[in-house]
C-alpha positions as CSV (number, residue, x, y, z in Angstrom):
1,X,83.0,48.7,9.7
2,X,85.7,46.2,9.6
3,X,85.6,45.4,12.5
4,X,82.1,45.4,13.3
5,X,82.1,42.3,10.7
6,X,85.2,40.6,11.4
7,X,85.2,40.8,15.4
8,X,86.7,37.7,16.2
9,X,89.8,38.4,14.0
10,X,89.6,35.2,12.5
11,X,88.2,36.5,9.1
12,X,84.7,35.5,10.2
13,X,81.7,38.0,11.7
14,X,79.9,36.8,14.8
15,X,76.8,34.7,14.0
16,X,74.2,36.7,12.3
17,X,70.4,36.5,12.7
18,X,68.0,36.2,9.7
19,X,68.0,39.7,8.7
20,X,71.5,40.7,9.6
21,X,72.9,37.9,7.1
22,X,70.6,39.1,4.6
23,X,71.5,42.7,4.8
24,X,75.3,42.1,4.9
25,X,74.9,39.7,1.6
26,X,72.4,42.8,-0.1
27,X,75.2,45.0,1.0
28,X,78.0,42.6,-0.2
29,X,75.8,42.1,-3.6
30,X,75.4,45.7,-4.4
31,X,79.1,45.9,-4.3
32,X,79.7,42.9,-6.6
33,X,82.2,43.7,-9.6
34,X,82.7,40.3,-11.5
35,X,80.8,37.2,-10.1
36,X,78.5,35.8,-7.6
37,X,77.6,32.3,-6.9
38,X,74.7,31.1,-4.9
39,X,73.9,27.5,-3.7
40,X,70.8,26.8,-1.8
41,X,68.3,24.0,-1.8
42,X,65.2,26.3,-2.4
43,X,64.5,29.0,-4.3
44,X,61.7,30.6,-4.2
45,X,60.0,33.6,-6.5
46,X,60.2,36.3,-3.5
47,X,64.1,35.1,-3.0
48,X,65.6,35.3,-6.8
49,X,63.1,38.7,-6.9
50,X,65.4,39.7,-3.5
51,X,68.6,39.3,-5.0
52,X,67.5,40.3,-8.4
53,X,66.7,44.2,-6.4
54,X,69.8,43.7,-4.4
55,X,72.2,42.7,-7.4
56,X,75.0,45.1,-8.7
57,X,73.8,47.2,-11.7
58,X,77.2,46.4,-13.1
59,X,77.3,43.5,-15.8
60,X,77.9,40.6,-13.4
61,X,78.6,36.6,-13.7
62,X,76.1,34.9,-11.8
63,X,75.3,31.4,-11.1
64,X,72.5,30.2,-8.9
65,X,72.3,26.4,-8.0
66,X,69.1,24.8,-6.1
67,X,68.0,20.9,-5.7
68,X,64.7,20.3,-7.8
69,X,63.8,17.6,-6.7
70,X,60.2,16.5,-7.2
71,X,59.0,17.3,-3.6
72,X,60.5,20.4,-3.9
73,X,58.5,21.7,-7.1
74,X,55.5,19.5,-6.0
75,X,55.3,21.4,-2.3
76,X,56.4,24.8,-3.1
77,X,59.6,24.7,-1.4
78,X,61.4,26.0,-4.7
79,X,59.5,27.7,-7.8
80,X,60.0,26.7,-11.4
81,X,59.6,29.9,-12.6
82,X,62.9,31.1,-10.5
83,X,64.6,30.2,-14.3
84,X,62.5,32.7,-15.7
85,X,63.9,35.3,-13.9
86,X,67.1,34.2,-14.3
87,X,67.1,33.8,-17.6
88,X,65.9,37.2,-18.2
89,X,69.0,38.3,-16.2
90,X,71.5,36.3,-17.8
91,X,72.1,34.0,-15.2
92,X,73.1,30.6,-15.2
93,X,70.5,27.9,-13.2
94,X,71.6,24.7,-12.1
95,X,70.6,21.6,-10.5
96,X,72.4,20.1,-8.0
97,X,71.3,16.7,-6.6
98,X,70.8,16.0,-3.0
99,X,72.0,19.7,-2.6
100,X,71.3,21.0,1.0
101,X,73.8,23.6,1.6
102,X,73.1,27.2,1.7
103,X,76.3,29.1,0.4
104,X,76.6,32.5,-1.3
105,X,79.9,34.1,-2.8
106,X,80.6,37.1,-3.9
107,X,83.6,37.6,-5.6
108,X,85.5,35.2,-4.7
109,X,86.0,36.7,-1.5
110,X,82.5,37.0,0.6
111,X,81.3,33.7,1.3
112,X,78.4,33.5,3.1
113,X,77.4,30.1,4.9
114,X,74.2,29.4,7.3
115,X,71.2,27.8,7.6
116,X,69.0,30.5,4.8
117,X,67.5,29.3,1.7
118,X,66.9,32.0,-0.9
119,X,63.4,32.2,-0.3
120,X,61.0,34.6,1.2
121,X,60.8,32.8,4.8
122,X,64.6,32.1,4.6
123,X,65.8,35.5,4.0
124,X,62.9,37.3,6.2
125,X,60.9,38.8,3.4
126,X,57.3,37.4,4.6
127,X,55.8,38.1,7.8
128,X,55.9,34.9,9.2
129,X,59.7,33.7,8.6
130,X,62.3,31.3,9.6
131,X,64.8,31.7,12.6
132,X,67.5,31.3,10.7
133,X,71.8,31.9,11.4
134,X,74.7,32.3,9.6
135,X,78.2,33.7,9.2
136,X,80.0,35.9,6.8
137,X,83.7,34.6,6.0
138,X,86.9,35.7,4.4
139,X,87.0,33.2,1.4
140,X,90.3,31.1,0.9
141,X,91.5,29.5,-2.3
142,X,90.3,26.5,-1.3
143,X,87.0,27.4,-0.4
144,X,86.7,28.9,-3.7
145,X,87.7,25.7,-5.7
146,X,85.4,23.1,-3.7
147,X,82.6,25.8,-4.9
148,X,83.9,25.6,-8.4
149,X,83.6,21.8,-8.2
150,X,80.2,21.7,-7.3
151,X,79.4,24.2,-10.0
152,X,80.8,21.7,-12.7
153,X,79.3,19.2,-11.0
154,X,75.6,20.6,-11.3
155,X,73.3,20.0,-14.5
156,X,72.4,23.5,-16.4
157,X,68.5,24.2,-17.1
158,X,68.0,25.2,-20.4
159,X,64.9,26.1,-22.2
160,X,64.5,22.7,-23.1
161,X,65.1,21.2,-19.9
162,X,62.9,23.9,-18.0
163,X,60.1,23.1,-20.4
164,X,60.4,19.2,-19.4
165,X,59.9,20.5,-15.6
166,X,56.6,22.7,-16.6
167,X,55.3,19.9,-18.5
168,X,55.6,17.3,-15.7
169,X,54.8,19.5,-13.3
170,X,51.6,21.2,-15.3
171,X,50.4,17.3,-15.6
172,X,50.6,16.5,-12.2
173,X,47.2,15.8,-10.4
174,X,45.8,18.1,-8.1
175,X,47.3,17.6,-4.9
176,X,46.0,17.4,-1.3
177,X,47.7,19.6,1.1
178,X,48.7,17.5,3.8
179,X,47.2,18.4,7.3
180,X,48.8,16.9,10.8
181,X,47.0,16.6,13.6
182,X,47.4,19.6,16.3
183,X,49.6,18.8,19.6
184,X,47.7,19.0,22.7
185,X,47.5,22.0,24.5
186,X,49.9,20.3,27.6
187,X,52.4,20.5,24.6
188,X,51.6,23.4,22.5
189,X,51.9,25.7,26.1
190,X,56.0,24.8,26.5
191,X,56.4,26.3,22.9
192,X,54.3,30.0,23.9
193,X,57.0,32.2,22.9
194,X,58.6,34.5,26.2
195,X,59.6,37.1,23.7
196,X,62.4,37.8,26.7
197,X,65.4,38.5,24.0
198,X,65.9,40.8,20.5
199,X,67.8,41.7,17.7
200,X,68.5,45.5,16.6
201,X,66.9,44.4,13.4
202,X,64.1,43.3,15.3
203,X,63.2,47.3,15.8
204,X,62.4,49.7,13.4
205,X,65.4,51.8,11.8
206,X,63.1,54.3,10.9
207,X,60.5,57.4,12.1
208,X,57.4,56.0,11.2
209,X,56.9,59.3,8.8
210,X,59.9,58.2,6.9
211,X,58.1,55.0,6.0
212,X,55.1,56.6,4.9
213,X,56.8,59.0,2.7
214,X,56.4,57.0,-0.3
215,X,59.9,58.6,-2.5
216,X,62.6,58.1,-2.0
217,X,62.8,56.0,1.0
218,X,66.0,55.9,3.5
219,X,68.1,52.4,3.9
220,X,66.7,52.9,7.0
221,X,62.8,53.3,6.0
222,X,63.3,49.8,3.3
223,X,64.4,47.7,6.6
224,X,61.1,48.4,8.3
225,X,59.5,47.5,5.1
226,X,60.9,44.1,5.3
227,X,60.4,44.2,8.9
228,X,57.0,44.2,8.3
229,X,56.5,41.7,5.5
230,X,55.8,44.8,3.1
231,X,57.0,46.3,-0.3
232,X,56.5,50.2,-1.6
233,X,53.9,48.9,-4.1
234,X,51.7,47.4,-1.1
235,X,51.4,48.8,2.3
236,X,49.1,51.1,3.8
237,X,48.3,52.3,7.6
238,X,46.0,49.4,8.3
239,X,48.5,46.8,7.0
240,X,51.6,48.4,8.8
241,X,49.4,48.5,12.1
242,X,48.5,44.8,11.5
243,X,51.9,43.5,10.9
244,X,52.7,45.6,13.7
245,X,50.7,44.1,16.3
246,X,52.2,40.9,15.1
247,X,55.7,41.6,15.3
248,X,58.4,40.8,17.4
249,X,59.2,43.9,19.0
250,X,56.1,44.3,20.1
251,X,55.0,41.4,21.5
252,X,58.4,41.5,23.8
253,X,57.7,45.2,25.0
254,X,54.1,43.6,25.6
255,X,55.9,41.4,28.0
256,X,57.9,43.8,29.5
257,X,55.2,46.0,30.3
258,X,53.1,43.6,32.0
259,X,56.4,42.3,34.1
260,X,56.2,45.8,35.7
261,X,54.8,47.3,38.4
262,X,51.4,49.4,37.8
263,X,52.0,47.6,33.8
264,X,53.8,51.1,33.1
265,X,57.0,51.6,32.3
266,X,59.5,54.9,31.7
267,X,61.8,55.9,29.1
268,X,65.0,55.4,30.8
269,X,64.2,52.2,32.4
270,X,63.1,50.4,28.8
271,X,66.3,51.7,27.6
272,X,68.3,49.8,30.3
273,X,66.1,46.6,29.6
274,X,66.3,46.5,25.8
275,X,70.0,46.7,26.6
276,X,70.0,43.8,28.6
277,X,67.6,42.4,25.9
278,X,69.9,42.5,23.2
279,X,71.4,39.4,21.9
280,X,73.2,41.2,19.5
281,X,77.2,41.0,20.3
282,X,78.4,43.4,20.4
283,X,76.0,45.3,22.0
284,X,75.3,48.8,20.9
285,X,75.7,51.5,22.5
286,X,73.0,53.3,24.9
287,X,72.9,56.3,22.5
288,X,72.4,53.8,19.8
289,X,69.6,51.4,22.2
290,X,67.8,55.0,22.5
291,X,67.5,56.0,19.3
292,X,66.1,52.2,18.1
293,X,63.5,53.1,21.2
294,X,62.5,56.7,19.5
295,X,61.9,54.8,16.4
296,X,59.5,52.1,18.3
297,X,57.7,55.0,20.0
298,X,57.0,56.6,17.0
299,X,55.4,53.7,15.0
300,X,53.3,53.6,18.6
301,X,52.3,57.1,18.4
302,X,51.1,56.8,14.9
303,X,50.1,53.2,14.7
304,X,49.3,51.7,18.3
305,X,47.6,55.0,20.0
306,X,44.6,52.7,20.9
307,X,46.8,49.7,22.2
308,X,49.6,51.9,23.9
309,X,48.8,55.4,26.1
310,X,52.2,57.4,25.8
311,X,52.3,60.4,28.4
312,X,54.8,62.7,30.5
313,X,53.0,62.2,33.9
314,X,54.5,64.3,36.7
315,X,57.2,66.3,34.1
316,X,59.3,63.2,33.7
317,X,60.5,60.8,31.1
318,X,57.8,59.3,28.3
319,X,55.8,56.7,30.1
320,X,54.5,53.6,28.3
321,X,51.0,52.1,29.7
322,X,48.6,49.4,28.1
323,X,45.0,50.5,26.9
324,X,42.1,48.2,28.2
């Protein structure tokens, strides 16, 4: 595991995608023994929920800074009632001026540092999220004392100041959502996305009957929940399917499909190409490419059998072809 997180020797893991920085800090956070600290400009409700059912059951320190500024709270960017929940939990909130960084520490020796806010398109807990990166880092002294200053540095929310917030913010008029003019389609066609490239958390972890078997659900089973913009108190077939259709993964092995000859396409040559697809580094092994493919034809066999015709023509490998 080591070294699967420091690769580059130089205390540091490669650069993580969205969800891979957000599963090594849940993973880093359920470990916690004394203190976390978390800086990040917004904070939204589905974020602080995030951490709050990724925290250490252990009695831990934790202080959790964010900006608040009025265009922040006026435009949803961070939530008011984030002090709520931390309050609740025993958590110190701060404000932080002009704060834009987005550093998490856990104690004192897992610092995180990329471009995610704690917030649901941040961390990859909505459907329609972020492309975020970041890196995992062996903390230094040093490190640790510039966070310290910028914790002394930030204003706590109390009751009293929280209470100032909801007034102003309860008062404000209601608000026009702004709405920009579209680009023109000559423009809007250079941003069509190729869906050429992946991440293994881009797949499902999971047999699609381990996600439908509502106890006790596998590590493995909760990452294609958040895959999926879901949570075990609301999902269902039809909303699986739907977010489905929409993901990632599937739109690329669209793609790939249609790139091939007859738009069909065989086991072992998918294998070779969601290797080459992979933008993960390093890349995992083929036994380990093959069994993220067994997982993505199951969800098709259960959720897609009227977009995707799975068959053993001629007593070979599984063949993938496109329903009209």
């Amino acid at each position: 595991m080591s070294d699967y997180q420091y690769p580059l020797s130089t205390g540091r893991s490669n650069i993580l995608g969205t969800e891979a920085f957000r599963n090594l800090l849940g993973q880093s956070l359920l470990e916690a023994k004394k203190e976390v600290v978390i800086l990040s400009a917004f904070i939204t409700l589905e974020g602080i929920k995030w951490l709050n059912d990724n925290f250490s059951k252990n009695k831990i320190k934790c202080t959790i800074i964010a900006r608040w500024n009025n265009g922040d709270l006026v435009q949803g960017s961070s939530d008011l009632e984030c002090y709520e929940v931390c309050k609740k939990n025993g958590w110190s909130f701060k404000i932080l001026k002009d704060l834009h960084a987005k550093i998490m520490l856990v104690d004192d020796k897992d610092l995180f540092i990329g471009s995610p806010n704690l917030t649901g398109r941040g961390m990859n807990l909505v459907p329609v999220s972020n492309k975020e990166m970041g890196v995992k880092l062996e903390a230094t002294p040093s490190d640790t004392s510039i966070i310290n200053n910028l914790i002394e540095e930030a204003i706590l929310v109390d009751d009293e100041l929280y209470n100032q917030f909801k007034m102003w913010k309860d008062k404000l008029p209601k608000l026009k959502k702004l709405s920009y003019p579209e680009f023109p389609d000559v423009i809007k066609n250079k941003f069509v996305e190729k869906y050429n490239k992946l991440w293994v958390h881009n797949f499902p972890w999971a047999k699609a009957n381990e996600l439908l078997a509502l106890d006790n659900l596998s590590d493995n089973a909760n990452h294609d929940l958040e895959l999926l913009g879901l949570n075990k108190d609301n999902f269902n077939s039809d909303l699986i399917k739907q977010n489905l259709l929409n993901s990632r993964v599937y739109n690329w092995l669209i793609n790939q499909i249609k790139k091939q000859e007859n738009e069909e396409i065989y086991f072992g040559n998918l294998s070779s190409i969601i290797h080459n697809s992979l933008l993960d580094d390093p890349t995992p092994y083929r036994k380990n490419v093959k069994e993220l493919q067994a997982n993505l034809y199951s969800y098709i066999k259960v959720f897609l059998k009227n977009e995707i015709d799975i068959d053993v023509p001629y007593k070979k490998s599984e063949r993938l072809r496109l329903k009209n």
